[in-house]
PyMOL Python script that loads the backbone (N, CA, C, O; Angstrom):
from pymol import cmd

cmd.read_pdbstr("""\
ATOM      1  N   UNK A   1     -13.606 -67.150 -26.443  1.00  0.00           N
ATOM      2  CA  UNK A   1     -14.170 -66.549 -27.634  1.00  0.00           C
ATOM      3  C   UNK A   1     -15.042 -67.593 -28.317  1.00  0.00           C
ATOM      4  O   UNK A   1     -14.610 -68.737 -28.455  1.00  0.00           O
ATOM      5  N   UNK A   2     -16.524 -67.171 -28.847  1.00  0.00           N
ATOM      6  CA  UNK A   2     -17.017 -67.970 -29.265  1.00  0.00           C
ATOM      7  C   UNK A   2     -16.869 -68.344 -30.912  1.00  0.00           C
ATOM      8  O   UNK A   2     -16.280 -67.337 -31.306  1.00  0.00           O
ATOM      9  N   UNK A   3     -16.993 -68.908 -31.695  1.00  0.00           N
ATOM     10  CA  UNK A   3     -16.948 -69.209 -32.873  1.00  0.00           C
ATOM     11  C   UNK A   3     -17.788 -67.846 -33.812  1.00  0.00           C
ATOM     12  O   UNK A   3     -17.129 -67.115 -34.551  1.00  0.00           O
ATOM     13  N   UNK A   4     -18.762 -67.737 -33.695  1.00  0.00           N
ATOM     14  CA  UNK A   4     -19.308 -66.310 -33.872  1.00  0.00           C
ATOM     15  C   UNK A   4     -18.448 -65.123 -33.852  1.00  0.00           C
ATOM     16  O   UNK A   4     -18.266 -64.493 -34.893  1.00  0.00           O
ATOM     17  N   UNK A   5     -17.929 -64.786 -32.790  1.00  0.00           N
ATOM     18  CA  UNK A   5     -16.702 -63.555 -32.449  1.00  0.00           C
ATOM     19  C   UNK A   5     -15.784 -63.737 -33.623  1.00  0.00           C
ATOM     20  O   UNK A   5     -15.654 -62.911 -34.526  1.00  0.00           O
ATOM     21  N   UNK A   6     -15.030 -65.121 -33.519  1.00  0.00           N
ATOM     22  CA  UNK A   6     -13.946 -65.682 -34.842  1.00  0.00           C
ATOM     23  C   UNK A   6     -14.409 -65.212 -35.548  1.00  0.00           C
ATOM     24  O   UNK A   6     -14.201 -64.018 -35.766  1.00  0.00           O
ATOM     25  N   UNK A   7     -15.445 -66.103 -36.391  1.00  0.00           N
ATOM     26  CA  UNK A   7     -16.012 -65.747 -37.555  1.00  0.00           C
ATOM     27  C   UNK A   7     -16.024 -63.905 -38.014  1.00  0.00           C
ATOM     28  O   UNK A   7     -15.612 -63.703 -39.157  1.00  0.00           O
ATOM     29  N   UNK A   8     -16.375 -62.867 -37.362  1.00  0.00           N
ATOM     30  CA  UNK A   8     -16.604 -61.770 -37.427  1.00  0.00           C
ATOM     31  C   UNK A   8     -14.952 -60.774 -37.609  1.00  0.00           C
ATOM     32  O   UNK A   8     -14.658 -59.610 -37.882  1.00  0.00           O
ATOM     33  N   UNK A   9     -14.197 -62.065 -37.269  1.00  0.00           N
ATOM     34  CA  UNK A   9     -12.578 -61.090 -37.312  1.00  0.00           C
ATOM     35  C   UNK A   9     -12.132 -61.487 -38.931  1.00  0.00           C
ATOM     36  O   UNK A   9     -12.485 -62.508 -39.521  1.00  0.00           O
ATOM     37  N   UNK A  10     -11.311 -60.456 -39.446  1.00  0.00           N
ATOM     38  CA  UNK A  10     -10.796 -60.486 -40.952  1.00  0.00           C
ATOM     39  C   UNK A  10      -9.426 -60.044 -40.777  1.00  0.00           C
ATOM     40  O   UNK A  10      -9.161 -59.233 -39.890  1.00  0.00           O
ATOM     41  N   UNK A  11      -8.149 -60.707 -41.880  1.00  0.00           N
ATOM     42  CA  UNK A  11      -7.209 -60.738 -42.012  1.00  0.00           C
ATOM     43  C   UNK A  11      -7.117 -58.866 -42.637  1.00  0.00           C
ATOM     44  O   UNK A  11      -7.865 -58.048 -43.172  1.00  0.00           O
ATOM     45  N   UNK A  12      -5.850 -58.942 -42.191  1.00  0.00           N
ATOM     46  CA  UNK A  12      -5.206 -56.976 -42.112  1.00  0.00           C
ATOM     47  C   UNK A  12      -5.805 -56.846 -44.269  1.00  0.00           C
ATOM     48  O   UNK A  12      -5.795 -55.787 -44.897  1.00  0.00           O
ATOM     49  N   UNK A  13      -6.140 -57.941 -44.739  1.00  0.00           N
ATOM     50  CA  UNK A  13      -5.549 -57.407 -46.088  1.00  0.00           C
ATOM     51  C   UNK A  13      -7.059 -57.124 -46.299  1.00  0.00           C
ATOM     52  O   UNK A  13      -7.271 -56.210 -47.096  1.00  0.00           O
ATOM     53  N   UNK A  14      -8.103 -57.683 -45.783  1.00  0.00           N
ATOM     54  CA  UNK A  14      -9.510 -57.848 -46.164  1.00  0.00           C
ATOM     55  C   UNK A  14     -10.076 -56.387 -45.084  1.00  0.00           C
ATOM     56  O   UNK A  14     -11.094 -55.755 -45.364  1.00  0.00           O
ATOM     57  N   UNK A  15      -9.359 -56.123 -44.095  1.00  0.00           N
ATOM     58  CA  UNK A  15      -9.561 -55.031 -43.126  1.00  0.00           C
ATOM     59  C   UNK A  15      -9.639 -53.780 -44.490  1.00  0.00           C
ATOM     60  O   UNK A  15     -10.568 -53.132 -44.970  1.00  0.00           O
ATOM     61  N   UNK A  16      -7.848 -53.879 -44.838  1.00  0.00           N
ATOM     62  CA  UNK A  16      -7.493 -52.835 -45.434  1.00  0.00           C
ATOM     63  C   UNK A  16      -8.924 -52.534 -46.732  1.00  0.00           C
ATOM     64  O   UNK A  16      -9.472 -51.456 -46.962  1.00  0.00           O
ATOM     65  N   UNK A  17      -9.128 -53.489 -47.192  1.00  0.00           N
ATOM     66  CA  UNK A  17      -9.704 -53.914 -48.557  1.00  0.00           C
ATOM     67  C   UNK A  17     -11.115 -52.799 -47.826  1.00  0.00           C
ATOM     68  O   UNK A  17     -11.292 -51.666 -48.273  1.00  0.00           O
ATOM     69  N   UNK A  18     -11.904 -53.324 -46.794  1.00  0.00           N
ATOM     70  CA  UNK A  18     -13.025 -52.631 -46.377  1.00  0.00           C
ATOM     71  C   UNK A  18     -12.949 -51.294 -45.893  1.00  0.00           C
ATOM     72  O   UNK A  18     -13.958 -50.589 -45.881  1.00  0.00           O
ATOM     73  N   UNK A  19     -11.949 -50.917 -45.530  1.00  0.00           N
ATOM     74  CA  UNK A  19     -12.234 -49.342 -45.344  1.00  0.00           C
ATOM     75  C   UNK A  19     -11.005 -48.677 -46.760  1.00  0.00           C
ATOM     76  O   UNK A  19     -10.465 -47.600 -46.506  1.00  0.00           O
ATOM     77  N   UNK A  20     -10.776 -49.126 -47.663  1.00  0.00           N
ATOM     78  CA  UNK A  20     -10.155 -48.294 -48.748  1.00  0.00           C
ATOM     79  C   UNK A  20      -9.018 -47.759 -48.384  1.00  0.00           C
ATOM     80  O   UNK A  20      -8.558 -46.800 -49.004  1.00  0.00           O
ATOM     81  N   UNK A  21      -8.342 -48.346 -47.233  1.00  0.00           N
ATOM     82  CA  UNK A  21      -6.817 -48.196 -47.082  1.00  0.00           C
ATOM     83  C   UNK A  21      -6.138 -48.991 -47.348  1.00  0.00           C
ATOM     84  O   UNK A  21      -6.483 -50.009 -47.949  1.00  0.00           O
ATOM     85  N   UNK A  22      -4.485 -48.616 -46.801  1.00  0.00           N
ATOM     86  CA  UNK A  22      -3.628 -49.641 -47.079  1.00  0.00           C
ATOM     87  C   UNK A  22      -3.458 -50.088 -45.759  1.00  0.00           C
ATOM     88  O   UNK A  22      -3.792 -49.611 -44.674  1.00  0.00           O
ATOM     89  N   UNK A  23      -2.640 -51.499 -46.219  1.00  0.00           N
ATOM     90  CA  UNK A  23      -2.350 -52.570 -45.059  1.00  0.00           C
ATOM     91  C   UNK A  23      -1.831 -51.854 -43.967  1.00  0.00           C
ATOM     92  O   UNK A  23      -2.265 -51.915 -42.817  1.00  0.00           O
ATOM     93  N   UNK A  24      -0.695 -51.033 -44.446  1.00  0.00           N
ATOM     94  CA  UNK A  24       0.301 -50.047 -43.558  1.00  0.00           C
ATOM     95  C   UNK A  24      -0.986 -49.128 -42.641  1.00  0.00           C
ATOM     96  O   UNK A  24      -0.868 -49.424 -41.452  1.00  0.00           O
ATOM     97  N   UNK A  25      -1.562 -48.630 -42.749  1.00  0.00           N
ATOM     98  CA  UNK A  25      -2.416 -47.670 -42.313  1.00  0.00           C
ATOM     99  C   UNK A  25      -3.456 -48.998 -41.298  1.00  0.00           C
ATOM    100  O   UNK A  25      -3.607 -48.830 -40.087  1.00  0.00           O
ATOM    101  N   UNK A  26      -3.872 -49.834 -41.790  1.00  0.00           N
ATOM    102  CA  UNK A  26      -4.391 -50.852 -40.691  1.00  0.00           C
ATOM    103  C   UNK A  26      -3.413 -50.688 -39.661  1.00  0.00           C
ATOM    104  O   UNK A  26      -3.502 -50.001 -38.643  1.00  0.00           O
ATOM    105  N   UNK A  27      -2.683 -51.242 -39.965  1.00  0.00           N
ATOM    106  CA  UNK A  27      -1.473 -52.125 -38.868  1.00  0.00           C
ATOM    107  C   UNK A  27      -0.539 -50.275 -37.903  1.00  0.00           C
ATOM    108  O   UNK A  27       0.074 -50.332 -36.838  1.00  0.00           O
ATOM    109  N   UNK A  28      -0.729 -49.150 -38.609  1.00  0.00           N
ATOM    110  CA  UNK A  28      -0.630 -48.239 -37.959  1.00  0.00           C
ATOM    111  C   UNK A  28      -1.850 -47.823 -36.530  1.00  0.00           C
ATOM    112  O   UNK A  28      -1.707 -47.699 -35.314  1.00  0.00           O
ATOM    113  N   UNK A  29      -2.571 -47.755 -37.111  1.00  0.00           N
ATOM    114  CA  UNK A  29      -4.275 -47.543 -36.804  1.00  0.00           C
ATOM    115  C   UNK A  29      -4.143 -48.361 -35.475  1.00  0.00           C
ATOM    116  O   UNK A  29      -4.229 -47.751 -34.410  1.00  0.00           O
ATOM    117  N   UNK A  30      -3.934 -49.750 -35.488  1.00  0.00           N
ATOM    118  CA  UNK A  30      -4.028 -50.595 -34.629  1.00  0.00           C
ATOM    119  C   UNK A  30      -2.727 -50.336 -33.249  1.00  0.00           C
ATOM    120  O   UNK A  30      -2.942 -50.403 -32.039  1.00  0.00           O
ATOM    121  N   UNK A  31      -1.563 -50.073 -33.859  1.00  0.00           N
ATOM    122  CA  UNK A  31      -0.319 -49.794 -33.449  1.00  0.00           C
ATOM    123  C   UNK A  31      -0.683 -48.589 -32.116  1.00  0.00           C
ATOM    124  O   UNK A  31      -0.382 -48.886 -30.960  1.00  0.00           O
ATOM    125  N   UNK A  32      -1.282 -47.377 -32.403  1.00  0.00           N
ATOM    126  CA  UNK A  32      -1.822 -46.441 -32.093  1.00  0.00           C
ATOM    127  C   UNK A  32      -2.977 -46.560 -31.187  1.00  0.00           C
ATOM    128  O   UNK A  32      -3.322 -45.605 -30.490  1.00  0.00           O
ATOM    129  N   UNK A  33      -3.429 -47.396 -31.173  1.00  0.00           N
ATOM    130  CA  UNK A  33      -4.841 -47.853 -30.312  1.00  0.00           C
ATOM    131  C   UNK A  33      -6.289 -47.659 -30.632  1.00  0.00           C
ATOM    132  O   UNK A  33      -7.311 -47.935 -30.004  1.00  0.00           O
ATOM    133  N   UNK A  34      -6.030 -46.993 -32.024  1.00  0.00           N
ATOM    134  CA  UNK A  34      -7.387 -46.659 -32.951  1.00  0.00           C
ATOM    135  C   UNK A  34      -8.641 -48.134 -32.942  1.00  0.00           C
ATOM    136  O   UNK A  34      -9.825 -48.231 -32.619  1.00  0.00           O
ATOM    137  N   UNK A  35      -7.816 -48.897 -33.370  1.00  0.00           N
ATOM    138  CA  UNK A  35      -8.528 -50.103 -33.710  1.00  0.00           C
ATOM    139  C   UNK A  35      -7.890 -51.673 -32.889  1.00  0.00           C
ATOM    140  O   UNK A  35      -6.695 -51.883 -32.682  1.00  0.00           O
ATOM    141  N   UNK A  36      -8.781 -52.421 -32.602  1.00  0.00           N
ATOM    142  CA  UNK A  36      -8.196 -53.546 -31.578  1.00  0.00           C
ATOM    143  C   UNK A  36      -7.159 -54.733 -32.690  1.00  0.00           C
ATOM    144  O   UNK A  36      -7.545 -55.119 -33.794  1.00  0.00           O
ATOM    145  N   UNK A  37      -5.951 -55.089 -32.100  1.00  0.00           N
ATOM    146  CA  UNK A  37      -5.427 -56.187 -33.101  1.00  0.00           C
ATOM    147  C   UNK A  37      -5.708 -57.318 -32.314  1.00  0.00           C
ATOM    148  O   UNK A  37      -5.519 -57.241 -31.101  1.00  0.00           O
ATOM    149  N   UNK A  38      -6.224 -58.586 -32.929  1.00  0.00           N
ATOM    150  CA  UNK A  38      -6.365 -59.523 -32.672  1.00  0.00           C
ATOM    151  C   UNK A  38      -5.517 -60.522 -32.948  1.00  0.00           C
ATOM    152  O   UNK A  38      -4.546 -60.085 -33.565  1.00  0.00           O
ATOM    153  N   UNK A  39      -5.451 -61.997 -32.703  1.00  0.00           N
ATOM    154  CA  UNK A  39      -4.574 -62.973 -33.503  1.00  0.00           C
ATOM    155  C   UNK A  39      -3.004 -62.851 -32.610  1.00  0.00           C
ATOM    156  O   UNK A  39      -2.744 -62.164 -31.622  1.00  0.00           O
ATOM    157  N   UNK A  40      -2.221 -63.692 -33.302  1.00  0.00           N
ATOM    158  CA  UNK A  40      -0.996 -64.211 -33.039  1.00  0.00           C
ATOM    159  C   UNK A  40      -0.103 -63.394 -33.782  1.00  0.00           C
ATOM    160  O   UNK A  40      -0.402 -62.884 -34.862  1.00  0.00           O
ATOM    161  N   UNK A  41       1.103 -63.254 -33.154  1.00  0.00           N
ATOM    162  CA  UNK A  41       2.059 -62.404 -33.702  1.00  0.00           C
ATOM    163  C   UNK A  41       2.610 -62.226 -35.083  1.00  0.00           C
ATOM    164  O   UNK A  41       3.246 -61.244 -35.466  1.00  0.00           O
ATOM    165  N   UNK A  42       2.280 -63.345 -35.828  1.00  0.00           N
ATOM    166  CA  UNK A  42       2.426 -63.890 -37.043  1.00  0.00           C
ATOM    167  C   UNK A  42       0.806 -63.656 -37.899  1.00  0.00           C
ATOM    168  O   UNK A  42       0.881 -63.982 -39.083  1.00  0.00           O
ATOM    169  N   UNK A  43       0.069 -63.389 -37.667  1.00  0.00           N
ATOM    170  CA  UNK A  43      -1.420 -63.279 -38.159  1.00  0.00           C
ATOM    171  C   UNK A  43      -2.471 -62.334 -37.432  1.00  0.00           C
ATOM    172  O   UNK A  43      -3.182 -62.697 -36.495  1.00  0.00           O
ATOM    173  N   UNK A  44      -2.464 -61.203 -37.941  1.00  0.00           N
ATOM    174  CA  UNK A  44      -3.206 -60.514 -37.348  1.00  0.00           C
ATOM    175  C   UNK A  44      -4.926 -60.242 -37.952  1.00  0.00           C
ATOM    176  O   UNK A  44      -5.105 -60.006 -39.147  1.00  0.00           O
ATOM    177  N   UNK A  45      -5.932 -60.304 -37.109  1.00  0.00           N
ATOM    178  CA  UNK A  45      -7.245 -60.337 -37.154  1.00  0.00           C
ATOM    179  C   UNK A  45      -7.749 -59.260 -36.534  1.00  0.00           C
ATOM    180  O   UNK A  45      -7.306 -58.813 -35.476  1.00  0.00           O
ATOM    181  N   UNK A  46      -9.168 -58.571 -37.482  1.00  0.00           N
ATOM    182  CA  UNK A  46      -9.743 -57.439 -36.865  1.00  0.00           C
ATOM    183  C   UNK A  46     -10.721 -57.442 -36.974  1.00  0.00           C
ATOM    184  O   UNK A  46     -10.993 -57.996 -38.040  1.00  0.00           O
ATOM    185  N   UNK A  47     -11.911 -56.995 -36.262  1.00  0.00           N
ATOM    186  CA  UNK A  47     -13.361 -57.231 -35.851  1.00  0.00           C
ATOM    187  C   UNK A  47     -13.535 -56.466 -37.075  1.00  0.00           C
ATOM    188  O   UNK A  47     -12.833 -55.495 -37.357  1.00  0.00           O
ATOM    189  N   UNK A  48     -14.553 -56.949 -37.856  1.00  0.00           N
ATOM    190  CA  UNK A  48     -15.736 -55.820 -38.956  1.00  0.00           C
ATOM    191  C   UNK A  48     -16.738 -55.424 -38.101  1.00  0.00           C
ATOM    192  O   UNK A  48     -17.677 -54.899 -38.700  1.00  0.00           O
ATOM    193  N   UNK A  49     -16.863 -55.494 -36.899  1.00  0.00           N
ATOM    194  CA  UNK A  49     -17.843 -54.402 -36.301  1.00  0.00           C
ATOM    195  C   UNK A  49     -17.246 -53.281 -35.740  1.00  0.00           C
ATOM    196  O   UNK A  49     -17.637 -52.120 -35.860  1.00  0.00           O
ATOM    197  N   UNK A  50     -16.211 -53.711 -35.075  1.00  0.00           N
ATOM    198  CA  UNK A  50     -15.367 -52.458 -35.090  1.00  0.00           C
ATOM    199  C   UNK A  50     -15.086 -51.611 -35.934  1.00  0.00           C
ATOM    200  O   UNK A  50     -15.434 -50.436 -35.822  1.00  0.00           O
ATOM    201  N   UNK A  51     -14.516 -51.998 -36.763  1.00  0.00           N
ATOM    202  CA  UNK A  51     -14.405 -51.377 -38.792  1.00  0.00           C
ATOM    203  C   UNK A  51     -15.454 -50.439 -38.746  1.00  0.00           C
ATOM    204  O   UNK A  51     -15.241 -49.290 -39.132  1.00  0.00           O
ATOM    205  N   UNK A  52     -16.641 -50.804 -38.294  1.00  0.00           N
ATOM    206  CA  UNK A  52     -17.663 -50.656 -39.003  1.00  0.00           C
ATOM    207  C   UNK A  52     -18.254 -49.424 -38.249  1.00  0.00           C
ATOM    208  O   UNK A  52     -19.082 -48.658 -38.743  1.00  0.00           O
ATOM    209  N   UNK A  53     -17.809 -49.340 -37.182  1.00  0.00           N
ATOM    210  CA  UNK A  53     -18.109 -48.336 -36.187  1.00  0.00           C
ATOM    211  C   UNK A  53     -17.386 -47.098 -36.501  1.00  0.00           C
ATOM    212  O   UNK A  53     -17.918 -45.995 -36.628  1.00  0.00           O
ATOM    213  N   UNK A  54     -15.628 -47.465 -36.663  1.00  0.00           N
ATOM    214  CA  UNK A  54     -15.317 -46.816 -37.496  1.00  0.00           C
ATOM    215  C   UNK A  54     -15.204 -46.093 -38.562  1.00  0.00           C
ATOM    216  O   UNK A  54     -14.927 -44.908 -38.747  1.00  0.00           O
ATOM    217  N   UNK A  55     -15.512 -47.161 -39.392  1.00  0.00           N
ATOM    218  CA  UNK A  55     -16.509 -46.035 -40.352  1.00  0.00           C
ATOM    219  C   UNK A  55     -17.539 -45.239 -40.525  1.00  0.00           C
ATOM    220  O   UNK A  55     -17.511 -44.380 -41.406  1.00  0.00           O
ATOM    221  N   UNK A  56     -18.503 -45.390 -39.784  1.00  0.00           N
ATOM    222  CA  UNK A  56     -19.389 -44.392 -39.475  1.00  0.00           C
ATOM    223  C   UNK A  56     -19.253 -43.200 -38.483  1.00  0.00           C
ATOM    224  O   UNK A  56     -20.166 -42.416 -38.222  1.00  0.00           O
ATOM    225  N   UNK A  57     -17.819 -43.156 -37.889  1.00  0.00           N
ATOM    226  CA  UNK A  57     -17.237 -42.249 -37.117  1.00  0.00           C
ATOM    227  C   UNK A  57     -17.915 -42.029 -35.797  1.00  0.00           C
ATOM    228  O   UNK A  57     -18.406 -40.966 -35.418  1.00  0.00           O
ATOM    229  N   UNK A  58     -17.875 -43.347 -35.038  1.00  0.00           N
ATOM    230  CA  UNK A  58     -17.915 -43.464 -33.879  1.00  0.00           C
ATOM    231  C   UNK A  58     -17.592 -43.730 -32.831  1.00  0.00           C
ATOM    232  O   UNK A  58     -17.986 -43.650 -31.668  1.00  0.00           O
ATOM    233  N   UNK A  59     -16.381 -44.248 -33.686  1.00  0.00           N
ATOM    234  CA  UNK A  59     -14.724 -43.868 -33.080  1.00  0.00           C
ATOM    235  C   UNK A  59     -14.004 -42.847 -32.869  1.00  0.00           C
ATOM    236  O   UNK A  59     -14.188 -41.865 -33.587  1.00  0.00           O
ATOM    237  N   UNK A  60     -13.157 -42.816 -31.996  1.00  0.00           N
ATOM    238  CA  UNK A  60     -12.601 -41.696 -31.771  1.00  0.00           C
ATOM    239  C   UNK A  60     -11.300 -41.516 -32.606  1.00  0.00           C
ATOM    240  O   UNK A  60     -10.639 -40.483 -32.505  1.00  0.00           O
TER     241      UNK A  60
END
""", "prot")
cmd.dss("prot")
cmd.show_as("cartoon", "prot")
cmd.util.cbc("prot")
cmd.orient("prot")
């Protein structure tokens, strides 16, 4: 992974913060296969382009 990719991943609370949910609903979302979880078992990270795709409903 390049430093770029890093840079582009955000903690579940800043996820939640950008699409106007709650943490629970991230960490469901992800659970489910909606959205990719990134990070260590203890810290989880999520792409804002993904998010972002998501939000414009181009996700499934």
């Amino acid at each position: 992974m390049t430093p770029a990719e890093r840079a582009r991943r955000v903690p579940t609370q800043v996820a939640a913060l950008a699409l106007g949910v709650t943490e629970g609903t991230i960490r469901q979302w992800a659970h489910r296969g909606r959205i990719t979880r990134y990070g260590t078992a203890r810290r989880a990270t999520y792409d804002l382009d993904e998010l972002a795709e998501l939000v414009r409903g181009s996700r499934p």
